[in-house]
C-alpha angles and dihedrals in degrees: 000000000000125000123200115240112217084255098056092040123106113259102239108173100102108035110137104034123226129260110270092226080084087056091047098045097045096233093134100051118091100270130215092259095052095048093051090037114138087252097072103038126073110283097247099050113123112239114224093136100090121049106247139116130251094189120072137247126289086283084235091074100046089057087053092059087045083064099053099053081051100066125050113242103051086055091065139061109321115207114280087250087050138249108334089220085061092045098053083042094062094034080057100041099038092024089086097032083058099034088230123123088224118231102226094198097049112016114045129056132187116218141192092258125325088273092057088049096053083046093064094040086056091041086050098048118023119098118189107295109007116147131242127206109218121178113219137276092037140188099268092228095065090073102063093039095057090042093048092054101055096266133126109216112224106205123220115182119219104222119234122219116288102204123096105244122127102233115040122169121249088234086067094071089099135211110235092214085200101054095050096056082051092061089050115106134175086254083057105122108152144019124209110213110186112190142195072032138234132239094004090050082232118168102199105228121238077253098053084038089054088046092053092049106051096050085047086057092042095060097014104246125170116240114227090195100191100192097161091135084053085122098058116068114147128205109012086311117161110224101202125209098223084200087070090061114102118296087345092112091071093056107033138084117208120219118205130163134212094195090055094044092040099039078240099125083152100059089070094217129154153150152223121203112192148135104282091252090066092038097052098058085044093053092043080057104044081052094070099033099060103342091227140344145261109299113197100051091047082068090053083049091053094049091058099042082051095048107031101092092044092049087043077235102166092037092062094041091046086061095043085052090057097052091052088057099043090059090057093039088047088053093048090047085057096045092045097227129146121261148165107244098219116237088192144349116044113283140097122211102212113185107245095186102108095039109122131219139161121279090226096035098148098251120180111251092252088068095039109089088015112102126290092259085062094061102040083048089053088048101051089047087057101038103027100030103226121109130233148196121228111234097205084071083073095059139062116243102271097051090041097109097055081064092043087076094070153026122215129239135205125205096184091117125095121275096255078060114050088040091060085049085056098048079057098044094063095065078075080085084077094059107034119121107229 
């Protein structure tokens, strides 16, 4: 009997091909956060790069998520719409911010993180082609989720500030309101608002909010409204609801985030807020992605939302926040460099641009034939020892060079942390053009 040599074998490691919607959605590309993940920088760099905490939750609501893996129901299936407990939690706590008397059993849904809600509204009401307006720079998760459900993202930049002093605002990145009819097509079926923004730290004004909703009731768009950073708002600011804007309640769906407010990212929790007839297909379609979500925690969820006005719980976060950012403003005061001053979320847009670095530095190949931004990024991790995240991933290719310009910082570390960043920042001196 024959037997087949390796040479002679069938390749068969590709035999049914993939879907394209990873193509098109870029999920299988080497994406921005693998290629700065802690694996492949030094050890003691100082990761500032991804958005998450290295500090714990208020130490209440973990107790709180003690107690319920201490008792039995809240360790099996919730209900698809979520806990109860957690429901009647946000109706109290968002009921007033939105001046709605909520509706727990139609109008609120508790999802498996704010990503995995946008995904079922997109899931819910995305056809084949429709279009989906996206400002720029945007959260990288909102492109595959747009291109797995059938939709084609249309990209409108926000513009930064063209003058040449060191510390803009984030409320100065403009929408150009022309700009944004023009990208308006017959196919147009949704637009995606982020604010307070990430990664520009942007807070939309009541005027840029009114803008966007009127052209919304003119061509009848839903409004993904993702206001996970609803929490941080720095300086007076006013952090508006657009689904409080006249007749805006009846078209929009409002994203909010337990693991943002609670310093929890890990918990996975979210929400959705919307009229009943925007709730019903989402849940129809949560239902199917991961049926319901983590239980236990959604009663943690429910125990801060009760106590944190009590406890004065987001004021005193709010403060600490702005700490946090004072130490990295203060250190890009010193070096002289550019940089977006946050209304609101926790990043800090610094201007790369003339950061210097050597034509045959001997970058990886990830970094090689991406921007600029992902090199001088890639280069201050390695030299400086602080991580950051390139601006340009936040862009379509078009657009790519307006995010070259910049890396994005997080200062949602603790203070010992960010000080020691600092100690490291101010090496930039060294490679800095004049």
């Amino acid at each position: 009997m024959a037997t087949s040599s390796s040479s002679t074998r069938t390749d068969r490691s590709n035999l049914v091909p993939f879907s394209s919607r990873l193509k098109e959605g870029k999920a299988l590309a080497q994406d921005v956060w693998s290629i700065f993940a802690a694996a492949n920088l030094p050890a003691d760099c100082i990761n500032l790069g991804q958005g998450y905490m290295n500090f714990a939750p208020p130490k209440w609501v973990t107790k709180a998520a003690e107690e319920a893996l201490n008792s039995v129901a809240p360790n099996h299936y919730s209900h698809p719409r979520g806990r109860i407990r957690l429901r009647e939690a946000i109706k109290a706590f968002y009921g007033p911010q939105l001046n709605r008397d909520l509706d727990v059993e139609s109008e609120i849904l508790v999802t498996s993180g704010a990503n995995e809600g946008q995904y079922s509204v997109f899931t819910a009401f995305l056809e084949q082609g429709d279009e989906v307006i996206m400002f720029e720079p945007f959260f990288d998760q909102y492109l595959p989720s747009v291109t797995f459900n059938g939709g084609k993202p249309v990209y409108v930049p926000l513009h930064p500030p063209k003058d040449s002093k060191l510390k803009s605002s984030s409320n100065e990145w403009a929408i150009d309101f022309d700009e944004l009819r023009r990208a308006i097509t017959p196919r147009t079926k949704m637009i995606i608002v982020n604010t307070p923004h990430n990664p520009v730290g942007k807070v939309f004004t009541k005027q840029e909010l009114e803008g966007i909703a009127s052209i919304a009731e003119e061509f009848n768009l839903l409004v993904m409204s993702d206001e996970v950073y609803d929490c941080l708002v720095f300086d007076g600011k006013e952090h508006v609801r657009i689904a409080n804007l006249p007749g805006m309640w009846d078209r929009t769906v409002t994203v909010c985030s337990a693991g943002k407010a609670f310093a929890a990212t890990g918990w996975r929790i979210g929400w959705l807020i919307a009229p009943a007839y925007i709730i019903q297909p989402t849940l129809a379609a949560t239902t199917r992605i991961v049926f319901c979500s983590n239980s236990p925690l959604q009663e943690a969820a429910a125990s801060g939302l009760e106590q944190a006005k009590e406890r004065k719980f987001f004021e005193t976060q709010l403060a600490e926040y702005a700490e946090r950012r004072r130490i990295l403003c203060d250190a890009f005061d010193q070096l002289g460099l550019k940089y977006t001053m946050p209304e609101g979320s926790y990043f800090i847009l610094l201007d790369i641009s003339k950061v210097k670095f050597p034509d045959d530095y001997p970058f990886p190949q990830s970094v090689l034939g991406r921007g600029r931004d992902f090199r001088a990024c890639w280069f201050i991790a390695v030299e400086v020892g602080v991580s950051s995240i390139p601006v340009s991933e936040f862009y379509c290719e078009e657009h790519s060079n307006i995010g070259e310009a910049y890396a994005r910082f997080a200062f949602c570390k603790d203070v010992d942390t960010l000080k020691a960043a600092v100690e490291r920042l101010y090496r930039l001196k060294d490679y800095i053009e004049a």
